[in-house]
C-alpha positions as CSV (number, residue, x, y, z in Angstrom):
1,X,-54.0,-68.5,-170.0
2,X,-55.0,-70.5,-173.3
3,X,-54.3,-68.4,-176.4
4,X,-54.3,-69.0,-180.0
5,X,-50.1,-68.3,-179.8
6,X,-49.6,-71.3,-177.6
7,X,-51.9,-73.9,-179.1
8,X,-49.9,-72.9,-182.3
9,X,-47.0,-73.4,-180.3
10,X,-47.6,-76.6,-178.5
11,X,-49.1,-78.1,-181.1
12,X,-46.9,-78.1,-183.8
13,X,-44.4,-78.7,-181.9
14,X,-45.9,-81.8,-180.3
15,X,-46.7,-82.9,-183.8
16,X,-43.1,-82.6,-184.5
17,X,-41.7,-84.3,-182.0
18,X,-43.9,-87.1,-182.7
19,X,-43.8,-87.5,-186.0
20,X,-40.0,-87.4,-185.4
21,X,-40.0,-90.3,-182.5
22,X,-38.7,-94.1,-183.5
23,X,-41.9,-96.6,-183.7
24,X,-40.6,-98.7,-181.4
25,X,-41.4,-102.5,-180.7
26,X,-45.2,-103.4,-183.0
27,X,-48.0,-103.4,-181.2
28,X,-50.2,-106.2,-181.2
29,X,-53.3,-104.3,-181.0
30,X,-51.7,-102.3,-184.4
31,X,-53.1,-104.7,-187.0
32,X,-56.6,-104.9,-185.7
33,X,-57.1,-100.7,-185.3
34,X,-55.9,-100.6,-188.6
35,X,-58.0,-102.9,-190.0
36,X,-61.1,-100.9,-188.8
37,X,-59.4,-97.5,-190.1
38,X,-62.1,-96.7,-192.3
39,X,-64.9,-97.2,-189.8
40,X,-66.2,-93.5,-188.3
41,X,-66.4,-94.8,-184.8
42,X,-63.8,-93.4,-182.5
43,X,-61.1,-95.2,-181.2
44,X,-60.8,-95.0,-177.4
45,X,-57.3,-97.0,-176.3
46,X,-57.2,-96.5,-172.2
47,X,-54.6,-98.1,-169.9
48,X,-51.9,-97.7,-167.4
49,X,-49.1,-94.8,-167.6
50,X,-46.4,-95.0,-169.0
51,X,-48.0,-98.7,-170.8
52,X,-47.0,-97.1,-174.1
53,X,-50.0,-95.3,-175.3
54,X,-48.5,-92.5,-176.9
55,X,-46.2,-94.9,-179.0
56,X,-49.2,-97.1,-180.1
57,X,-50.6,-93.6,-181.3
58,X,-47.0,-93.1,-183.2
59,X,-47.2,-96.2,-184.9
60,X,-50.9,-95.7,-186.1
61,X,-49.9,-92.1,-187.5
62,X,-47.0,-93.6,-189.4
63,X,-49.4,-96.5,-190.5
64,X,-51.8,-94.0,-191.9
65,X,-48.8,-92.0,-193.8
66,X,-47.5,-94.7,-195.0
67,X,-51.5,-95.2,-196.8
68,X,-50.9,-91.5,-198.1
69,X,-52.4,-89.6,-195.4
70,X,-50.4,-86.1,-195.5
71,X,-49.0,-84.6,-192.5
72,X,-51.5,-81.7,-193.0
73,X,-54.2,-83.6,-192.1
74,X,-52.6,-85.5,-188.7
75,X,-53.9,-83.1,-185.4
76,X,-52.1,-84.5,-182.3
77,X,-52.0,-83.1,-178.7
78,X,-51.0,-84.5,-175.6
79,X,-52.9,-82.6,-172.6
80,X,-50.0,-84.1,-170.1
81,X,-48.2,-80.9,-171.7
82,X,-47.7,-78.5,-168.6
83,X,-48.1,-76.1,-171.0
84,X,-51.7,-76.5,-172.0
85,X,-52.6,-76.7,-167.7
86,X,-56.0,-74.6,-167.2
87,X,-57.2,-75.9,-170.9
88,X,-60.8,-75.9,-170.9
89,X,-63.7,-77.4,-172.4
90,X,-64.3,-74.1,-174.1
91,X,-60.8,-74.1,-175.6
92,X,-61.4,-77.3,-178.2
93,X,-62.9,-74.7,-180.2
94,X,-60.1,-72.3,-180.9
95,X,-58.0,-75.7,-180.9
96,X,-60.0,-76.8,-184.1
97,X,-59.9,-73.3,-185.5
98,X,-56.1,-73.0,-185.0
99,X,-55.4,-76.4,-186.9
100,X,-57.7,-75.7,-189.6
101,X,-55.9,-72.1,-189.9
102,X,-52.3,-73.8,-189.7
103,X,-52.9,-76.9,-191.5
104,X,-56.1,-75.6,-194.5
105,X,-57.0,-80.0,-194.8
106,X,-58.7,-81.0,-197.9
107,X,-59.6,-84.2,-197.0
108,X,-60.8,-86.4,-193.6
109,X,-58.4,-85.2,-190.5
110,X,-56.8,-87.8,-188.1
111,X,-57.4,-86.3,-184.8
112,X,-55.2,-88.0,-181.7
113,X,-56.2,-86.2,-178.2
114,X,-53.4,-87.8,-176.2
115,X,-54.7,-88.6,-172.3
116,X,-57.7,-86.4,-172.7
117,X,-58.8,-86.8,-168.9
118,X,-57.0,-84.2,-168.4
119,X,-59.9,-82.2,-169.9
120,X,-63.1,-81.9,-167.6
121,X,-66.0,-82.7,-170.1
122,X,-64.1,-83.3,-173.3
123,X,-66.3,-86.0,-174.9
124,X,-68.9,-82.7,-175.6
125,X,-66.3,-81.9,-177.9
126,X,-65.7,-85.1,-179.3
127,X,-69.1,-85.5,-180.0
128,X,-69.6,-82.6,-182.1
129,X,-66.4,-83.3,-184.1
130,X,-67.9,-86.9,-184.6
131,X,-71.4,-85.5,-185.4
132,X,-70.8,-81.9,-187.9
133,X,-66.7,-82.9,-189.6
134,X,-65.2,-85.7,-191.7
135,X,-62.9,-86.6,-188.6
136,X,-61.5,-89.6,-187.1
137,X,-60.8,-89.3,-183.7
138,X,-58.3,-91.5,-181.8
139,X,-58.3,-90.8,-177.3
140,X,-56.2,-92.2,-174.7
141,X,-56.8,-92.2,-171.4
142,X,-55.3,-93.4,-167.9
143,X,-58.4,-93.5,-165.8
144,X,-60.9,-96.7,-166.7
145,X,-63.9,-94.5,-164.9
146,X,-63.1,-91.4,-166.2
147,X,-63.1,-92.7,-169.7
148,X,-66.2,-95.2,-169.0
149,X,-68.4,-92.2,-167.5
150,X,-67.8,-90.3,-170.6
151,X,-68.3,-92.8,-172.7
152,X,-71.1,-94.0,-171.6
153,X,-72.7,-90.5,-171.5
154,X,-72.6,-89.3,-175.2
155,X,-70.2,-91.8,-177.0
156,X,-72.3,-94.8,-176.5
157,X,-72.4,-96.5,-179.9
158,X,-70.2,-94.5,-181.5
159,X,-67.1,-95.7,-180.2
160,X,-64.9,-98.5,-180.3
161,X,-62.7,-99.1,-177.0
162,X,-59.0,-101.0,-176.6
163,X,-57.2,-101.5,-173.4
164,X,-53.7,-101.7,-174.3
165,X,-51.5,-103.2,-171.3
166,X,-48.1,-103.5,-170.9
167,X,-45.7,-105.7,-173.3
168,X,-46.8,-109.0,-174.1
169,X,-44.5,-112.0,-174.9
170,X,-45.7,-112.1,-177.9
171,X,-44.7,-108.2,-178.5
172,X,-41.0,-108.8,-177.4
173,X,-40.1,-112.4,-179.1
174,X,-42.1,-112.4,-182.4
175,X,-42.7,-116.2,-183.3
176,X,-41.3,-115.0,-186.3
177,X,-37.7,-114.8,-184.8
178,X,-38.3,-118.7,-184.5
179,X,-37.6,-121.3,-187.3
180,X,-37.9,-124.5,-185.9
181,X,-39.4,-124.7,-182.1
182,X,-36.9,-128.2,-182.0
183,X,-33.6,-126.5,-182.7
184,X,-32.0,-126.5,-179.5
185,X,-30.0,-123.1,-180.2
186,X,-33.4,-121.6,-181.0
187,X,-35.5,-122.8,-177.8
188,X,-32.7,-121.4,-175.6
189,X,-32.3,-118.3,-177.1
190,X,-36.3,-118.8,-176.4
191,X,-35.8,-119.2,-173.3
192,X,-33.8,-116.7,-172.4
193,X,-36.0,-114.1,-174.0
194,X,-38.5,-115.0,-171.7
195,X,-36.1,-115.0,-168.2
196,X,-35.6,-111.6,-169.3
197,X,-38.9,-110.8,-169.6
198,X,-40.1,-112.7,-166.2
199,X,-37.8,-110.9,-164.6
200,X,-38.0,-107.5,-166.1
201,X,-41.7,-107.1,-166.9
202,X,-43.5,-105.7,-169.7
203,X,-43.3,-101.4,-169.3
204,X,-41.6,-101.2,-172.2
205,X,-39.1,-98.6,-170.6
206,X,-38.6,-100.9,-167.8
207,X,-38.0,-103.7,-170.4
208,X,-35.8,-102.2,-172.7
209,X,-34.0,-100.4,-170.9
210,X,-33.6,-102.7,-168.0
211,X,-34.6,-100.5,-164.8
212,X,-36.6,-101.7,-162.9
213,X,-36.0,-98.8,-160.4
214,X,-38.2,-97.0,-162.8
215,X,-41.3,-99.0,-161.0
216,X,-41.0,-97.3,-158.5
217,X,-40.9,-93.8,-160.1
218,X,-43.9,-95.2,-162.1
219,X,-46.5,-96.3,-159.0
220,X,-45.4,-92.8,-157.0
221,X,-46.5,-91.2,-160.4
222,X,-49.7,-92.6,-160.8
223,X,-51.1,-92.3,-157.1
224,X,-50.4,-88.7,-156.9
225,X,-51.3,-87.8,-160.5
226,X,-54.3,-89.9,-161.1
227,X,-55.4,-91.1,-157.1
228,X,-54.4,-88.4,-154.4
229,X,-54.9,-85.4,-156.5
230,X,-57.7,-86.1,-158.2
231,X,-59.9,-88.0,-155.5
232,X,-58.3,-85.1,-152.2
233,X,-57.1,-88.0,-150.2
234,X,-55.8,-86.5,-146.9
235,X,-53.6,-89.2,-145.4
236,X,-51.3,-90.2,-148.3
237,X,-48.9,-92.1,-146.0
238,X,-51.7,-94.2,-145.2
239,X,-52.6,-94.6,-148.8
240,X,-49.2,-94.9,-150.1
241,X,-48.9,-98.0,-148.2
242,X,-51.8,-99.2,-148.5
243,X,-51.0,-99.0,-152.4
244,X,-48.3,-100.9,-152.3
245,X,-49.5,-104.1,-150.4
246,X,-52.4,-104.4,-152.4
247,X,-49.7,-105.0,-155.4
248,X,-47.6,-106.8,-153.3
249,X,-50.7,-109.5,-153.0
250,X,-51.1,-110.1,-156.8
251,X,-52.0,-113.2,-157.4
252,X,-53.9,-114.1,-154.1
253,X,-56.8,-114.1,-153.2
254,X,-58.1,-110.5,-150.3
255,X,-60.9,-109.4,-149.0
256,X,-62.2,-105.6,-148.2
257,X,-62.4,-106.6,-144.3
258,X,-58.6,-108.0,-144.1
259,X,-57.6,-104.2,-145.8
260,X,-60.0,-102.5,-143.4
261,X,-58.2,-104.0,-140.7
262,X,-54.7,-104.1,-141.7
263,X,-54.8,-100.3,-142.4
264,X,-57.0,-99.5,-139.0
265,X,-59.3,-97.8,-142.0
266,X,-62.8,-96.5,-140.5
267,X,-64.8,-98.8,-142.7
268,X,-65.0,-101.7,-145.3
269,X,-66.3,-99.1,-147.3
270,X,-63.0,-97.0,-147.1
271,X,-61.2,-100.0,-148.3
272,X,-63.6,-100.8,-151.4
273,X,-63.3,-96.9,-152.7
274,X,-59.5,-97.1,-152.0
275,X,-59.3,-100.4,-154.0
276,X,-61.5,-98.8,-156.5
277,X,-59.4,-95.7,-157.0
278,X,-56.0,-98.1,-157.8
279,X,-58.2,-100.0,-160.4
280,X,-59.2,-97.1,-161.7
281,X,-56.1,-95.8,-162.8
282,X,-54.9,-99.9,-164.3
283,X,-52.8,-100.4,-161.1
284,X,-54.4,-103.1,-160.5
285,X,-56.9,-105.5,-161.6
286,X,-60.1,-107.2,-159.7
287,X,-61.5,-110.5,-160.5
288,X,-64.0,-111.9,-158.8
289,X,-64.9,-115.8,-158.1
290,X,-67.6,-117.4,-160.3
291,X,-70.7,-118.3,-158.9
292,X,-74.3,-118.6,-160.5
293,X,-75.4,-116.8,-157.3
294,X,-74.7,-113.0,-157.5
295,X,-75.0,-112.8,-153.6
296,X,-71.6,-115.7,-153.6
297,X,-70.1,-113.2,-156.1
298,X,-70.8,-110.3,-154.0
299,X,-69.6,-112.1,-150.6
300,X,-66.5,-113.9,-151.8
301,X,-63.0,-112.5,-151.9
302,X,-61.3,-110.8,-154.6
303,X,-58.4,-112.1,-156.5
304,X,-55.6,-109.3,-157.2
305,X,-53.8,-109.1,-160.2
306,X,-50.9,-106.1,-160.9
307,X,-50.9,-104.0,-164.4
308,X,-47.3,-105.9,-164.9
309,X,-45.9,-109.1,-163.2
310,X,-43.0,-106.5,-163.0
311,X,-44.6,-104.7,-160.8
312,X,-45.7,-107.4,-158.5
313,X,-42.3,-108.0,-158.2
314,X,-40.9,-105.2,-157.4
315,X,-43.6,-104.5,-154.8
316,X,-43.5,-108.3,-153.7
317,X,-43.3,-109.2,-149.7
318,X,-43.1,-113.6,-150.2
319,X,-40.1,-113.8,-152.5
320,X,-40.7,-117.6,-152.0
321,X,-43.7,-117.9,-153.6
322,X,-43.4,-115.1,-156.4
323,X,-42.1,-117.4,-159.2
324,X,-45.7,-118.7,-159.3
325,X,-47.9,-115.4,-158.7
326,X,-45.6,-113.4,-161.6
327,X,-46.4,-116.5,-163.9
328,X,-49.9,-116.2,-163.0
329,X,-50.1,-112.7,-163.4
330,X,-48.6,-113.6,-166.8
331,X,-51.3,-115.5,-167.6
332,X,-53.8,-113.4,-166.4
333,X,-53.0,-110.5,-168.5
334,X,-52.2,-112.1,-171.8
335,X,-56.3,-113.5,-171.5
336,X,-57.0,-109.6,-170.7
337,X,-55.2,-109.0,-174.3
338,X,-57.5,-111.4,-175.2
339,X,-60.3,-109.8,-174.5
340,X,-59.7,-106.7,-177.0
341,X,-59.9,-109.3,-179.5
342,X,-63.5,-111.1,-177.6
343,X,-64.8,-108.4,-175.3
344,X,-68.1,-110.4,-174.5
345,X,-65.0,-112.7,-172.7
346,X,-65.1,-112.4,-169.2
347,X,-62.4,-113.6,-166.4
348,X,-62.8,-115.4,-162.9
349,X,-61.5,-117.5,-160.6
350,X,-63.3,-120.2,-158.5
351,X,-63.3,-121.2,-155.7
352,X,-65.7,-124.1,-153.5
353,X,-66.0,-124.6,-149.7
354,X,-63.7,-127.1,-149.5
355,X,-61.2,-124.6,-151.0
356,X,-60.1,-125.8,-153.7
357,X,-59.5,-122.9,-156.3
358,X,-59.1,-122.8,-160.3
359,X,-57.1,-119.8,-161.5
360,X,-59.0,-118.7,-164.3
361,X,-62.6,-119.4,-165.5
362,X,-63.0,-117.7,-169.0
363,X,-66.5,-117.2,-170.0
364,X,-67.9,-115.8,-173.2
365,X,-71.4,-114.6,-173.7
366,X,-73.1,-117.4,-171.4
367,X,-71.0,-120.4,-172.5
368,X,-68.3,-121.0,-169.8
369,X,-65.1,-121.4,-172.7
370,X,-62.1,-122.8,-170.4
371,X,-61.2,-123.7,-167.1
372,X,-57.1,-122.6,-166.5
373,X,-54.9,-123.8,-163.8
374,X,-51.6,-122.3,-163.9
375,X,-48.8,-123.8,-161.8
376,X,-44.6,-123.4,-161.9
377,X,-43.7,-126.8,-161.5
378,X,-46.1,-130.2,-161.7
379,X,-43.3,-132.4,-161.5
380,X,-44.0,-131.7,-157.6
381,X,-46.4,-134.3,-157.2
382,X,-48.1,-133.0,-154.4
383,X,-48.4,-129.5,-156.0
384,X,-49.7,-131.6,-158.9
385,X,-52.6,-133.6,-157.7
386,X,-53.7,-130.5,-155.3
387,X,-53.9,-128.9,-158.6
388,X,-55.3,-131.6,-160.9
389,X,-58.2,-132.4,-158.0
390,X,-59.5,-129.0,-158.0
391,X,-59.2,-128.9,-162.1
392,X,-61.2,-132.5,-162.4
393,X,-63.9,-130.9,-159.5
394,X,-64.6,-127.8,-161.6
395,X,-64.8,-129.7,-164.8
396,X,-67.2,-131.8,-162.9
397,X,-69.4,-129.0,-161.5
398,X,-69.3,-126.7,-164.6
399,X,-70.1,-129.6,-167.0
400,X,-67.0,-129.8,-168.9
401,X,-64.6,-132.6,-170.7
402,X,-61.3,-130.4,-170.6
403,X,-59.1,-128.4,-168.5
404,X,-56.0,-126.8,-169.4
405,X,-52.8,-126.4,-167.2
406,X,-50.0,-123.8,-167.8
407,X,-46.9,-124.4,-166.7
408,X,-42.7,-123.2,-166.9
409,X,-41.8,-125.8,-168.6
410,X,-44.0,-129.0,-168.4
411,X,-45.8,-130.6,-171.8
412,X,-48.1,-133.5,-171.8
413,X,-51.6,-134.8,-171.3
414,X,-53.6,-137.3,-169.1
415,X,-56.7,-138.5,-169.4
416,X,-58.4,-138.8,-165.5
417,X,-61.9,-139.9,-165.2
418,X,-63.2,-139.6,-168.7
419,X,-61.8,-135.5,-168.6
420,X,-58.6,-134.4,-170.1
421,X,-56.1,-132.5,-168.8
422,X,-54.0,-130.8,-171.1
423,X,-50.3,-129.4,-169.8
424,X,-48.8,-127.0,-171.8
425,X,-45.2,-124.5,-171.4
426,X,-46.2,-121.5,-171.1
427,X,-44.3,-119.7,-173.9
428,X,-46.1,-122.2,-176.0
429,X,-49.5,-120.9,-175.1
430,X,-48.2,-117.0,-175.5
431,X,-46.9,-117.8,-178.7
432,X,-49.9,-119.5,-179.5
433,X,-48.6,-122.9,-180.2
């Protein structure tokens, strides 16, 4: 049962404990939350477990301190707490009436409601808070529809939403640490930062700590907590390993009738929801191939992209060909950074009928912005004019004078039928070079 005892309890405590906790490595999406501090919107900041959530919410609490903001006025509660299991909807209230008790604010309160989906129906709360007190309200969450559904049902408007994914490059080797990009003791200390970093991923526990058994603590996590439980799936052999060979494809290209069969599943529809459930809860991403024609969109396969290259690893079934699927995943997610920054971008692939395939079409508003190959080695000439043809083709279709191909190592340009083709390292274009 919920009393006012335990939310004193757990909540000072939690508060604590946070307060308490190192800031760990900067996050890039830091500097632009805390540029729109001031701004009464609240700040929704959704991705997957264990992504480092709770630590971009320790680095914002110490950013506002360090502005004067006294501890007083700081209300923080993470509903993971087994402790606070059975809290209700109708429990916010004695939650606000305990801090105000405990805490007697003067001034605006920094409210942090750590994975509210926890909480059926939480964003009625929310909006009162936002509505009737000088608050500013910061939520995480680990379930995209969850948090969307809510959103978009009373918060419309009045929020502003961040996806925060795992460890960037950019996050783990500041361009800072580098003086001169020509030094040769400074490129290969480079370079090594970012072997460790292909190989380890970017969870931040994973990554620091180097254990990468801890991926597999982390997907068993997420499909009981946030998929089995919380959508009654009955077989969850079926689903465990179905789970894991959808990771294990990142990078490539799957359809809902190759799943349906594969898994014996009773319908293409079985396979969408299942799908749907895993992107749900940021284990994986879906991108579709760009077409003008909504019904090519809706018939063509999708591409499959993990949270973390790490994890496509570590789930990975063609060792051979997972150098270029992890740098691709690489890729893919530093442009879904991107977005937080741009969220009228959007992401595709493409694909024609002779099947030659682009990795990444990036379109903003209706402007088509880039087309992006991204390939391990072009000094393979085969690889490279496979990739170059299918570059020079989309350029042609899609009206444009450039295309752009990332690469491990590779740097140059060419200029092929009046188009140019740009090739650039990849740590170059993570670092923004």
């Amino acid at each position: 049962m919920i009393t006012k005892d335990l939310i004193k309890l757990v909540t000072e405590e939690q508060k604590n404990r946070i307060l308490g906790r190192e800031a760990g490595i900067r996050r890039s999406l830091l500097d632009n939350i805390m540029a729109k501090i001031e701004l009464k919107e609240t700040v929704v900041i959704s991705g997957v477990r264990r992504s480092g959530k709770s630590t971009l919410l320790i680095q914002i609490l110490k950013g506002l301190m360090n502005t004067g903001v006294k501890k007083e006025n700081i209300l923080y509660v993470n509903f993971e707490d087994e402790r606070l299991d059975g809290f209700a909807v109708k429990d916010f209230n004695m939650l606000w009436e305990v801090f105000l008790e405990l805490n007697n604010p003067k001034e605006k309160v920094y409210m942090f409601l750590d994975e509210i989906q926890e909480v059926e129906r939480w964003e009625k709360f929310v909006n009162r808070m936002y509505e009737l007190e000088d608050v500013k309200i910061f939520i995480t969450g680990s379930n995209a529809r969850l948090l969307s559904s809510e959103i978009s049902s009373l918060l419309t408007g009045r929020n502003i939403t961040y996806t925060l994914n795992t460890f960037s490059f950019n996050e783990v080797f500041e361009l800072k640490n580098i003086k001169n990009i020509y030094d040769t003791k400074e490129t290969a200390a480079l370079h090594r930062k970012l072997d460790e970093y292909f190989d380890y991923g970017g969870f931040p526990e994973v990554y620091l700590k180097k254990e990468k058994i801890l991926l597999g603590n982390y997907v068993r996590d997420i499909i009981n907590r946030d998929i089995i439980s919380r959508h009654k799936i009955k077989n969850i052999k079926l689903f465990n390993e179905f789970a894991r060979y959808v990771i294990s494809c990142y990078g490539r290209n799957i359809t809902y009738g190759k799943l349906r069969g594969v898994f014996n599943l009773g319908s293409v529809n079985t396979a969408k929801r299942y799908l749907g459930f895993m992107e749900d809860a940021y284990l994986v991403y879906i991108v579709a191939n760009y077409s003008s024609s909504m019904s090519e969109v809706v018939k063509s396969p999708r591409k499959i992209y993990a949270s973390d290259h790490g994890l496509g690893r570590y789930f990975s079934l063609k060792s051979s060909e997972d150098k270029g699927a992890a740098l691709e995943n690489i890729v893919f997610l530093e442009l879904k950074r991107r977005q937080n920054e741009k969220p009228e971008m959007e992401i595709y692939y493409w694909k024609d009928p002779q099947q030659r395939e682009v990795d990444f079409v990036v379109k903003e508003g209706i402007n088509l912005k880039e087309l992006i190959q991204v390939c391990w080695d072009v000094e393979n000439l085969e690889t490279r004019e496979r990739e170059v043809k299918a570059l020079l083709k989309a350029t042609e279709q899609f009206k444009i004078n450039e295309g752009l191909i990332i690469t491990r190592e590779f740097s140059g340009e060419e200029r092929i039928d009046e188009k140019n083709i740009w090739y650039v390292p990849v740590w170059k274009w993570l670092l923004g070079i």
